[in-house]
N, C-alpha and C positions, 0 to 999 in steps of 0.2 A: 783562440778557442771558438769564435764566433764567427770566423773569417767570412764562411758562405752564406751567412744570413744576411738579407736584406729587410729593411724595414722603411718603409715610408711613409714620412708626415702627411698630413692634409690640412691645408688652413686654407679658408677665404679669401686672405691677402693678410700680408706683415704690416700692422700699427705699431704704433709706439703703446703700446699696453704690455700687461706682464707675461699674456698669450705667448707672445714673441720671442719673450726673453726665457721661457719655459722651456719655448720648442728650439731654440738655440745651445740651450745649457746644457737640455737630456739629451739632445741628440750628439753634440759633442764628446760627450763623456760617453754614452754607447758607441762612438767612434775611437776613442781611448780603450774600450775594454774589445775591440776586436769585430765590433757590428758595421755593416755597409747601411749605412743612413741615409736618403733620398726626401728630399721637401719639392711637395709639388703646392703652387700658390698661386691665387692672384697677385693684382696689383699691389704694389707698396705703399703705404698713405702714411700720410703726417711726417713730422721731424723726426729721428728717431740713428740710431746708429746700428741696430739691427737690418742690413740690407742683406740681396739675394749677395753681393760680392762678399760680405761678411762671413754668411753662410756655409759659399764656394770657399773661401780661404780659410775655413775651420774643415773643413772635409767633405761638406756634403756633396751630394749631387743635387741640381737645384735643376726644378722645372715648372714652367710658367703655363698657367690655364685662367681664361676669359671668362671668370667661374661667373652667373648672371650676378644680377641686384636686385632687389626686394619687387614684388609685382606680378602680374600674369600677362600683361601686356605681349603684343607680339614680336617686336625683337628681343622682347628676353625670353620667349621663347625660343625665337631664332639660335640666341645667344649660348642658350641652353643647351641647344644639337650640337653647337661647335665646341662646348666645352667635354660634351661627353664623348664625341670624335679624340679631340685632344687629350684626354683621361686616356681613353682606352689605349691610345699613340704612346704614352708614356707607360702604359703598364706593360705592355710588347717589349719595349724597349728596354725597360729598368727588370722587369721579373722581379716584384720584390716577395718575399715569404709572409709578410705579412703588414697590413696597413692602419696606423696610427691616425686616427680623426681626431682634430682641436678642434673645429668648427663642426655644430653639429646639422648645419646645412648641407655642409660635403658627405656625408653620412652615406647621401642617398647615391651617390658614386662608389664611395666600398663596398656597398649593398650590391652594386650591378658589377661588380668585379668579384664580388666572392660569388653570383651565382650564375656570372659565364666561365671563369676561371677557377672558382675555389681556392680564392685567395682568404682567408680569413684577418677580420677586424676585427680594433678594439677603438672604443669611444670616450676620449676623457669632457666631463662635463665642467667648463671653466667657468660658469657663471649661473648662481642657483637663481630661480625664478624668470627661468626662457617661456615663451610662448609655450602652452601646450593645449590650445583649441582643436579643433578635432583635425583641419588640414596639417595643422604643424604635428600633428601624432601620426598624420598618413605617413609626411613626408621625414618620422623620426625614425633610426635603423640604429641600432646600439649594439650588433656584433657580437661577440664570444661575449663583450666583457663592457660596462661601463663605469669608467673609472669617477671616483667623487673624489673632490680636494678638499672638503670639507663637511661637517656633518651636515649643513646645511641642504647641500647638495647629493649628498648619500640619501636625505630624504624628501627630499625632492622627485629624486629620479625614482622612488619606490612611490611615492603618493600620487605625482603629477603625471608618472607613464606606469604605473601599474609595473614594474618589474621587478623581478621575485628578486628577494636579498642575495641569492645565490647567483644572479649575476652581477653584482655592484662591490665592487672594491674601492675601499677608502684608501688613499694612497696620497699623503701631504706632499704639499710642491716642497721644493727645497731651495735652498739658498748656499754656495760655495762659500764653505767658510776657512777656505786656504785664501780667500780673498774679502770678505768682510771678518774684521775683528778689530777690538776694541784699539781708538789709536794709541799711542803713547804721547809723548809731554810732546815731543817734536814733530808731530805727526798733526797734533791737535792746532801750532802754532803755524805748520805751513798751510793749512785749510780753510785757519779762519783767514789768514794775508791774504789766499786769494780771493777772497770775498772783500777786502778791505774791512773786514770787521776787529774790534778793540777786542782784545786777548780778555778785556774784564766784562765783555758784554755778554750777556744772558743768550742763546741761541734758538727759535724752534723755527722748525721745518716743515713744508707740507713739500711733498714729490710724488708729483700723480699728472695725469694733460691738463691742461685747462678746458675743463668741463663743468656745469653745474652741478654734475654727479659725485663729483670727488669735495662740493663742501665750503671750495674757498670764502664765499659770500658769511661761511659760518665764522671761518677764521676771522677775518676782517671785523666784524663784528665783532666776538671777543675780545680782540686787538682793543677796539674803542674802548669798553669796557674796563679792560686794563689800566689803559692812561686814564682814563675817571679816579681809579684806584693809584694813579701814580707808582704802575710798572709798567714798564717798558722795555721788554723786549726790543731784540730784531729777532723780523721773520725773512726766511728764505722762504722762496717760491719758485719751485725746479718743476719745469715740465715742459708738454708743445703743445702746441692748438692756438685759437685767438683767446691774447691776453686782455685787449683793449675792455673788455666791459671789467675785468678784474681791476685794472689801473682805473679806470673810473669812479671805482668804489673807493680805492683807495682814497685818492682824490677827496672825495665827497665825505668823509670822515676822514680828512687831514690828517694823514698817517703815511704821507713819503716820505719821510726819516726814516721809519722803521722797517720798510720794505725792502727787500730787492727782491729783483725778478730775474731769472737768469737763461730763463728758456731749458733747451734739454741739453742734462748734465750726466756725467758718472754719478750714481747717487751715494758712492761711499764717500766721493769728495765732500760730496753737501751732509752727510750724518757724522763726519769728522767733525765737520766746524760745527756745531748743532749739541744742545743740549735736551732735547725734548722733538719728538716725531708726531704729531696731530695726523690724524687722517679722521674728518669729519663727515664720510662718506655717506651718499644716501643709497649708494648700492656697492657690492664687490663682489670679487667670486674667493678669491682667498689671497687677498695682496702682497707680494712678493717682499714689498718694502718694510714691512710692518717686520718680517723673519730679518731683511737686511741691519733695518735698527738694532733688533735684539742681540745679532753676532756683534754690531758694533757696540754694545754697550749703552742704546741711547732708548731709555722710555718712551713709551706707545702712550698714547692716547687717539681713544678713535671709535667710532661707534659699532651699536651691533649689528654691524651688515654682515653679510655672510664670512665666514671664518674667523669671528670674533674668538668665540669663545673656545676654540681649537688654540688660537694661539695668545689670548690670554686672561689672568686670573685677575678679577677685577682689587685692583688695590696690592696685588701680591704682585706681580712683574709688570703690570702696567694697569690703565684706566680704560674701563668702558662707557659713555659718556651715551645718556637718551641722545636720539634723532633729532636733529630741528631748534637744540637747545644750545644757543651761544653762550647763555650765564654757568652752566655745568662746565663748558668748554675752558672758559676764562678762570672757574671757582681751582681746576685742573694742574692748569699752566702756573699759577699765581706757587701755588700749593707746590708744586715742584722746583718752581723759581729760586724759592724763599727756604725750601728745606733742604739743603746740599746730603744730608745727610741718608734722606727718605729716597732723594735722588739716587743716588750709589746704592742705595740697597734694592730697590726694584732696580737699576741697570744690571747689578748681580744676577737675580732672580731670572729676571727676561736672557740673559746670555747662557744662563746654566739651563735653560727651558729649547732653548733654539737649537742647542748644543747637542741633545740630548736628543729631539724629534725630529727638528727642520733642517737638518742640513741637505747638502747635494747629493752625499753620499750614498744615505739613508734612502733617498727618494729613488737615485735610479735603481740600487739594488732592490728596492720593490716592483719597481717596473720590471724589470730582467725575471723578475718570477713571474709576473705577471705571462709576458711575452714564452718565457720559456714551456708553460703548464699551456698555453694559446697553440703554442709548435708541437709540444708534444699529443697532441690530439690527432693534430691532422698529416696525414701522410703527403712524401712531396709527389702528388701527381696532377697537379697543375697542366688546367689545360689551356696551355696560350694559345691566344689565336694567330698564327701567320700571318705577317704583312704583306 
């Protein structure tokens, strides 16, 4: 149905963030439903299993750009010719109908291809509370359309850049839930084994990098808390980046019994074995993990950074815990540990919630409207330039 449409991503470079795992998911599935899909990127950073061969082996076409780094200096000047040489190298090349921005840095490259070419974009905002000084408003271009993942972020983009509600579409990320769902008996026992954890032990999880941003120092902290109260969990800790100051803490409130660390994992592995999902977070844009818990059956607890309260009802499918506060965190944990009962009723709630808004499904058929109302505007007369 879709055969001759091209569409191309833009990101900065592939992290180990949910970004990655967003622009891997929708773009595969518009590759299932008949769309030609093309990611043009920076470099690769961190640990992460999201690479350019990934990408390539799921359908896309994949193209690499020298895109700068932060500063005004003069080889990122330099840096900056070469990247918009190489943009424009790949827009010749690929022809695509229309260009998807995840980084809203790259913005200003859709911007100069929709007005040598008339290529038309749309701009998803993955993280509320971006720069909006007056250089980062020169240097912002939001296209037909910018897309918010969360309410947060829907106003955001209306308050911090003045854009009228009639270009801002809310459009929730989603989560494949032909691939997270609740395990069974035998699913639960193979998950915990590979953790080496006792089939009778208590489980919660944090899965995020290893950043001060995502909280751990808060976890660790209630942890202690806990054993004061004589509960004790284990925690898993699933991510990349530098663990060392995290194992330090650990250390230092004497709590390596209770830890493991496991670096970057499948994180359905790690929410099988897991009775409880913490994200203690001091910032987010709408967490990917948080939808993964809820298909799986396993309570949220987590603060109100951005896409809190989109995805959950505080006490009804899961917790929303203040900023900064490890005693809420711990009061949380103990409280779910101790009530099997309150447990399975929000794990209920959270997967009839997930089910219902968050899935994969859901989210690309909004986008496909998105795109499709974007094409039909504009007529293909597209002016490429000749190489």
């Amino acid at each position: 149905m879709y055969n001759d449409i091209k569409i191309l991503f833009l990101s900065k470079y592939l992290n180990p963030s949910g970004v990655t795992v967003f622009m891997f998911n929708l773009g595969k599935k518009l590759i299932e439903n008949g769309y030609s899909v093309g990611i043009a990127t920076g470099k690769e950073t961190g640990e992460h299993s999201y690479s350019l061969k990934k990408f390539r082996e799921a359908g896309f076409e994949t193209f690499e750009i020298p895109f700068p780094g932060k500063g005004y200096g003069v080889s990122n000047i330099l840096r900056l010719s070469k990247s918009i040489l190489k943009y424009l190298e790949i827009i010749r090349e690929y022809k695509p109908d229309l260009i998807h921005v995840h980084w809203r840095i790259t913005s200003l490259f859709a911007e100069l291809s929709y007005k040598l070419f008339g290529i038309p974009y749309i701009v998803t905002l993955h993280l509320e509370g971006i720069p909006n000084n007056r250089i980062s408003k020169l240097l912002s271009f939001w296209g037909e359309y910018a897309i918010a993942i969360s309410r947060e972020t829907y106003d955001y983009l209306h308050s911090a850049f003045n854009l009228p509600l009639s270009k801002i579409k809310l459009i929730y990320n989603g989560v494949d839930e032909d691939y997270f769902y609740p395990p069974n008996e035998n699913d639960r026992i193979d998950a915990k084994r590979k953790f080496g954890i006792s089939l009778d032990d208590k489980v919660v999880c944090l899965i995020g990098r290893f950043s001060k941003v995502k909280g751990h120092d808060l976890l660790i902290k209630a942890a202690s808390l806990l054993k004061e109260r004589n509960v004790k969990p284990i925690f898993i800790l699933a991510g990349s980046g530098d663990e060392s100051w995290i194992r330090a803490m650990i250390e230092e409130y004497e709590l390596q019994d209770q830890f493991i660390s496991t670096g970057f994992l499948d994180s359905r592995d790690v929410l099988w074995a897991s009775d409880i999902l913490v994200l203690p977070s001091r910032k987010e844009g709408f967490p990917l993990v948080v939808v993964e818990a809820m298909l799986c059956g396993v309570p949220t607890i987590r603060t109100p950074a951005a896409g809190a309260y989109d995805q959950i009802e505080d006490g009804i499918n899961g917790y929303i815990i203040p900023f900064e506060d490890e005693k809420s965190l711990a009061d949380r944990i103990q409280l779910l540990i101790e009530d099997d009962e309150l447990r399975r009723k929000i794990s209920k709630k959270a997967f009839e919630k997930a089910k219902q808004v968050f899935t994969l499904r859901e989210m690309v058929s909004n986008y496909i409207k998105v795109y499709e109302d974007v094409l039909s505007k504009k007529k293909k007369i597209y002016r490429y330039m000749e190489s």
